[in-house]
C-alpha positions as CSV (number, residue, x, y, z in Angstrom):
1,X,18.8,-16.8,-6.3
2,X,15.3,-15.7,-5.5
3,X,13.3,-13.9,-8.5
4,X,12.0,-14.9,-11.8
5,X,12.7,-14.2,-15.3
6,X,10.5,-11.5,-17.0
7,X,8.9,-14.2,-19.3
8,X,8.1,-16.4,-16.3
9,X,6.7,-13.1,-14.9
10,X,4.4,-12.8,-17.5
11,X,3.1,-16.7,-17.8
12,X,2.5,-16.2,-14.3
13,X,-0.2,-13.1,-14.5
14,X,-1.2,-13.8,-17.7
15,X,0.0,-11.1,-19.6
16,X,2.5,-10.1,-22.5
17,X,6.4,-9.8,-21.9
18,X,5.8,-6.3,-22.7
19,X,3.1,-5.6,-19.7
20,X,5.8,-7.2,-17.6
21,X,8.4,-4.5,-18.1
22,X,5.9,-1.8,-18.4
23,X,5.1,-2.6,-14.5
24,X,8.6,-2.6,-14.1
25,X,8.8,0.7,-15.1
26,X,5.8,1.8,-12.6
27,X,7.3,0.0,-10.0
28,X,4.2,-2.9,-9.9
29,X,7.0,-5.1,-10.0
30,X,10.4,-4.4,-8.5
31,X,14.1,-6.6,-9.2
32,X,16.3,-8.2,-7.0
33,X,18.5,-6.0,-5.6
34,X,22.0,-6.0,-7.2
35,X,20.2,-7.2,-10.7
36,X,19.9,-3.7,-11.7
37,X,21.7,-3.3,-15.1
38,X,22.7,-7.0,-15.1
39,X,19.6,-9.1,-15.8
40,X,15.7,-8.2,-15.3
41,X,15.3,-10.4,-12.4
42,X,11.6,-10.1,-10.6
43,X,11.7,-10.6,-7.2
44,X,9.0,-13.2,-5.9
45,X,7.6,-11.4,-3.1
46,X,6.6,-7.9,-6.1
47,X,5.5,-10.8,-8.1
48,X,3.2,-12.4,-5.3
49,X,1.9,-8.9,-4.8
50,X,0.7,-8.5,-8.5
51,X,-0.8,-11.4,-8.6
52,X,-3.3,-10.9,-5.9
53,X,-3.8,-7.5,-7.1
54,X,-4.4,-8.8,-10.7
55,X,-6.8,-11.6,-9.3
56,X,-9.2,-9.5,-7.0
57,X,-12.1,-8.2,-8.7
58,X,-12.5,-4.9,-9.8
59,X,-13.9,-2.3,-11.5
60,X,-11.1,-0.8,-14.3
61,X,-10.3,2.3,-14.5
62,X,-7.8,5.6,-13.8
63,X,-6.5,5.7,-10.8
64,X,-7.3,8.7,-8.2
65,X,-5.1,11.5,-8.1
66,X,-3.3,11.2,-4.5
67,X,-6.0,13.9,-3.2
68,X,-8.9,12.5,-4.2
69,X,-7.6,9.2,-3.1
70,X,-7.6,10.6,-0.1
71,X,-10.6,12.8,0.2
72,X,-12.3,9.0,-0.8
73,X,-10.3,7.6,2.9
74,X,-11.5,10.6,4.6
75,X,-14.9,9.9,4.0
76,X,-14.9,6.8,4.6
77,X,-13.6,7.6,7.8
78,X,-16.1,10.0,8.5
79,X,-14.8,13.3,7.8
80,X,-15.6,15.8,5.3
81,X,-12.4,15.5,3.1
82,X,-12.1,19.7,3.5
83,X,-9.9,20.2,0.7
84,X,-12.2,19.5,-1.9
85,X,-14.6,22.0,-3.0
86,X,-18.5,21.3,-2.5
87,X,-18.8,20.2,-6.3
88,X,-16.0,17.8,-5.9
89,X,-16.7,16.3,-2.7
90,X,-20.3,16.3,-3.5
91,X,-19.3,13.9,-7.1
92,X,-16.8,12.1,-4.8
93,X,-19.3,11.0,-2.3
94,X,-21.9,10.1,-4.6
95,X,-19.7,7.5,-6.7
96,X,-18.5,5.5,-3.3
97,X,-22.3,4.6,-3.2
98,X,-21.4,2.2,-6.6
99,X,-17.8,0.8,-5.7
100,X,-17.2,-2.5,-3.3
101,X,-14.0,-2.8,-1.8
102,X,-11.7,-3.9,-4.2
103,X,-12.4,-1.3,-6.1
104,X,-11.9,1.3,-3.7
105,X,-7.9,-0.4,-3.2
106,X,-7.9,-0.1,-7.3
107,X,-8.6,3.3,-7.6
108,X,-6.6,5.1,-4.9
109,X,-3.4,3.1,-5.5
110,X,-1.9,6.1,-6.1
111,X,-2.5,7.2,-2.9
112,X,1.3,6.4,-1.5
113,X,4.9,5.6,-3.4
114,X,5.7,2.5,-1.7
115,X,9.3,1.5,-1.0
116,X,10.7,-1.5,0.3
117,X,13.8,-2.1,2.7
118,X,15.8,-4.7,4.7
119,X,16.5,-3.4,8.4
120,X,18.6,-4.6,11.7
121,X,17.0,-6.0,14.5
122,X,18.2,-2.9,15.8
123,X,17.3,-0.2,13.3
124,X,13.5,-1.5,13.6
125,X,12.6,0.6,16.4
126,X,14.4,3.4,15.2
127,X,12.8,3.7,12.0
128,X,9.4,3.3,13.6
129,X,9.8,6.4,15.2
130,X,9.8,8.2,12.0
131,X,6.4,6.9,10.6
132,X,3.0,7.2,10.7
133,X,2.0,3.1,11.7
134,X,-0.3,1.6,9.1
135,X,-1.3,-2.0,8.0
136,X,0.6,-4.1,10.4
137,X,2.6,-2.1,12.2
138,X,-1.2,-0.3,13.3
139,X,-2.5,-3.3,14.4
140,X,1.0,-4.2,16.3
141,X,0.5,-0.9,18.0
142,X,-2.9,0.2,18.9
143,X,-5.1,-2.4,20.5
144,X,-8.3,-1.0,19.0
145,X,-6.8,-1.5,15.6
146,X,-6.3,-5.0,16.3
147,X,-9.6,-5.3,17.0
148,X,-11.1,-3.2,14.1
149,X,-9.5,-5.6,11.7
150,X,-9.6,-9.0,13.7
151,X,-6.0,-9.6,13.7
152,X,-3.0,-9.8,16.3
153,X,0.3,-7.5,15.8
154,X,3.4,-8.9,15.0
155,X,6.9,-7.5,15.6
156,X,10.3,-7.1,13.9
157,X,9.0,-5.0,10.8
158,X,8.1,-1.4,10.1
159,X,4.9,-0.3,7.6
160,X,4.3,3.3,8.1
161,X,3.9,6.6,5.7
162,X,6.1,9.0,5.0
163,X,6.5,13.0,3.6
164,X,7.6,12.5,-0.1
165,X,11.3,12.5,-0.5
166,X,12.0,10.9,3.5
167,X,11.9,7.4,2.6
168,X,15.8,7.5,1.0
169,X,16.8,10.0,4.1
170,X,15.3,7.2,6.8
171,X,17.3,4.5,4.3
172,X,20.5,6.6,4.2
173,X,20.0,7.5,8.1
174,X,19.8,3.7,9.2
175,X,21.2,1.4,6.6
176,X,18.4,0.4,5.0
177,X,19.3,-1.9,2.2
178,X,16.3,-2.2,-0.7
179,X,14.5,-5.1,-0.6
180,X,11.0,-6.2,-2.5
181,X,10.7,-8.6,0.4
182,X,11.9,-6.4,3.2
183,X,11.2,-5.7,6.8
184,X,10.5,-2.2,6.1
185,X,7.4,-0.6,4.3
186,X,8.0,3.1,3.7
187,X,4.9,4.8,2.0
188,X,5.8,8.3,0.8
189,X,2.5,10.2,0.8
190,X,2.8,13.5,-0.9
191,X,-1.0,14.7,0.2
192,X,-0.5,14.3,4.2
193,X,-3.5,16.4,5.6
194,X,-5.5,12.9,6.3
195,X,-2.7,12.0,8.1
196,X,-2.3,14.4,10.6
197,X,-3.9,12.8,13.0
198,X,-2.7,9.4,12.2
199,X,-3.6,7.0,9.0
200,X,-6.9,6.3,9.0
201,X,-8.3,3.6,9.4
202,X,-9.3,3.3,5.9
203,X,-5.7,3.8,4.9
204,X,-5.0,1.2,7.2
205,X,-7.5,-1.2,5.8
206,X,-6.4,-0.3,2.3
207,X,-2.3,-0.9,3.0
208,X,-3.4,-4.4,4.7
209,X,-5.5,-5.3,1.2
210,X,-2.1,-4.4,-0.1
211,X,-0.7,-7.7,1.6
212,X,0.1,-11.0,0.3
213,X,-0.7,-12.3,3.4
214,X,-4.4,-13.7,2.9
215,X,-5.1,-12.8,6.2
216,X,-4.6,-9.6,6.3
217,X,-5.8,-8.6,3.1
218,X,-9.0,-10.4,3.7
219,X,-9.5,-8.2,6.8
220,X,-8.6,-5.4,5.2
221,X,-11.6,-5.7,2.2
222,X,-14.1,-6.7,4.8
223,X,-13.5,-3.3,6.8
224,X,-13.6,-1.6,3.4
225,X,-17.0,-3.2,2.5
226,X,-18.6,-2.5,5.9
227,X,-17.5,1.2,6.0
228,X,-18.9,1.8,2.4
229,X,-22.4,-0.5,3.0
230,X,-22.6,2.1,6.2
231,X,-22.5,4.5,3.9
């Protein structure tokens, strides 16, 4: 059986029992499927996932509501992140001039509820066509995304975001089982007006930092460092 134990959980980030199930509860860390109720059972892939969160540098503190988060991508990307007001964008703009990019992926981790699935073969392609692409599935798609991050695409998976509420639909719709270590990445975004024209790729870069592939994530914080030293 893949997973750990809750106290090997915690020996392995460094923390107290009680941390553990605490980022159970904020789904940090998700269970094996089919443990629910029957033994807290960590799956290793949620595990790995905290771990290189927990080990990047960063600067503590709250996390961005999902519209600041946002406005934050949108600037970086170069727009003017419209649905703040002058004030707020003006604060906003003004504080990316002191974060790197690890901080950036700490603060607007609330910019997406992330859920995890097991897909056919089959149901791959089917799913895709209800997301917006990001992290790997952007670079699997676009050829200028590839070459933005340095990396090749890969097939066989879905990462993409969502409307809040569609990730359980698409599930329901395709028989998607749950799966911390799944083929599908469904990212419910609640604030979707810096998606309308596609994730960013900010977003994209920030989902890839996401990854426990070293890779990927290390592509992901050097866009994130160049877009904030351009300023």
């Amino acid at each position: 059986m893949a997973g750990v134990s809750v106290k090997q959980a915690a020996e392995s980030l460094g923390v107290q029992p009680q941390t553990v199930r605490k980022m159970i509860r904020e789904r940090v860390l998700e269970l094996e499927p089919g443990m629910e109720g029957v033994a807290l059972i960590i799956s290793s892939a949620s595990l790995a996932r905290a771990r290189a969160a927990r080990t990047a540098p960063r600067r503590r503190g709250r996390a961005w509501s999902a519209r600041v988060a946002w406005a934050a991508i949108d600037l970086l990307a170069g727009g003017r992140a419209t649905w703040l007001n002058p004030a707020e964008r003006h604060r906003l703009r003004n504080s990316l001039v002191y974060f790197g990019a690890a901080d950036i992926a700490w603060l607007a981790r609330n910019r997406a509820s992330v859920h995890r699935y097991r897909a056919t073969s089959e149901a791959v392609p089917l799913v895709a066509e209800h997301v917006i692409a990001t992290a790997g599935s952007a670079v699997a798609r676009s050829p200028e995304v590839a070459a933005a991050f340095g990396l090749t695409g890969g097939t066989g998976f879905v990462d993409g975001y969502v409307p809040a509420g569609a990730a359980q639909q698409i599930a329901d719709a395709y028989g998607l089982a749950e799966d911390p270590a799944g083929n599908v990445v469904l990212r419910e975004a609640e604030f979707t007006e810096a998606l309308l024209n596609g994730a960013p790729l900010p977003a994209v870069a920030l989902d890839l930092a996401d990854s426990t592939a070293t890779r990927e994530r290390s592509a992901g914080l050097r866009y994130l460092e160049e877009r904030l030293a351009d300023g």
